[in-house]
N, C-alpha and C positions, 0 to 999 in steps of 0.2 A: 061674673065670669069675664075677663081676660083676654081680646080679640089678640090672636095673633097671628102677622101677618106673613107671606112667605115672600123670600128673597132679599137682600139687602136692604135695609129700613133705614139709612142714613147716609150720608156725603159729605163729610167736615173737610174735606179736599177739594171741594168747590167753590169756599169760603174765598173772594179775592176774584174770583172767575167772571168771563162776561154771562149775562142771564139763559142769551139763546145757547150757549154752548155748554152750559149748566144742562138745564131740560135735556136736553140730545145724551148727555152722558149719561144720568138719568135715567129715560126710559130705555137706553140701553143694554143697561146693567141689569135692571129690572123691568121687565116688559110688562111685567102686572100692574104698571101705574103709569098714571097720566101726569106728568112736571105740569104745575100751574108759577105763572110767572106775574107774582105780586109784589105792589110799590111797597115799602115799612110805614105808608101812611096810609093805603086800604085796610079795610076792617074785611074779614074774611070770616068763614064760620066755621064754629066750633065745634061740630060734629067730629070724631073717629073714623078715618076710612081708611081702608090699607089699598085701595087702590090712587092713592091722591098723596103726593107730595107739594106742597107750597114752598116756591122757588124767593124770598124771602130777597129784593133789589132794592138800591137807591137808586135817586136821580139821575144817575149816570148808567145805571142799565150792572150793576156791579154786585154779587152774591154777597150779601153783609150778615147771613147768619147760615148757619147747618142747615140744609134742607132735610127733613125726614117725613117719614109717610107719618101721614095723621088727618 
C-alpha cells in the first residue's frame, strides 16, 4: 500500500538556492514537514516519511538537487 502524503511533495525551484532559505520556503508551503538540511556527503536514512523533506547542499551551503518529502 502506497503512503500518500498531503500538500506539496517537491521543490525543483529551490534547485540553485541558499540551504537556510530553501527550508523556510519549505515549511512554508507545507507545514506538514520539517526541511532537514544535509551535506551530498552525509548518509541519511532511508525510511519514507511524509513529514521529512531532505534539503540535499554542497560545500557552499547551495541546494544541488530537488528536495521532496520522503
Amino acid at each position: 500500500m502506497a503512503l500518500i502524503c498531503e500538500g506539496k511533495s517537491s521543490w525543483p525551484e529551490l534547485v540553485g538556492t541558499r540551504a537556510q532559505d530553501a527550508a523556510v520556503t519549505i515549511e512554508t508551503e507545507n507545514s506538514l514537514v520539517t526541511a532537514i538540511i544535509v551535506y551530498k556527503t552525509c548518509a541519511v536514512t532511508s525510511d519514507f516519511r511524509c513529514d521529512r523533506v531532505h534539503v540535499v547542499v554542497d560545500c557552499s551551503g547551495t541546494v544541488i538537487a530537488t528536495p521532496f518529502i520522503g
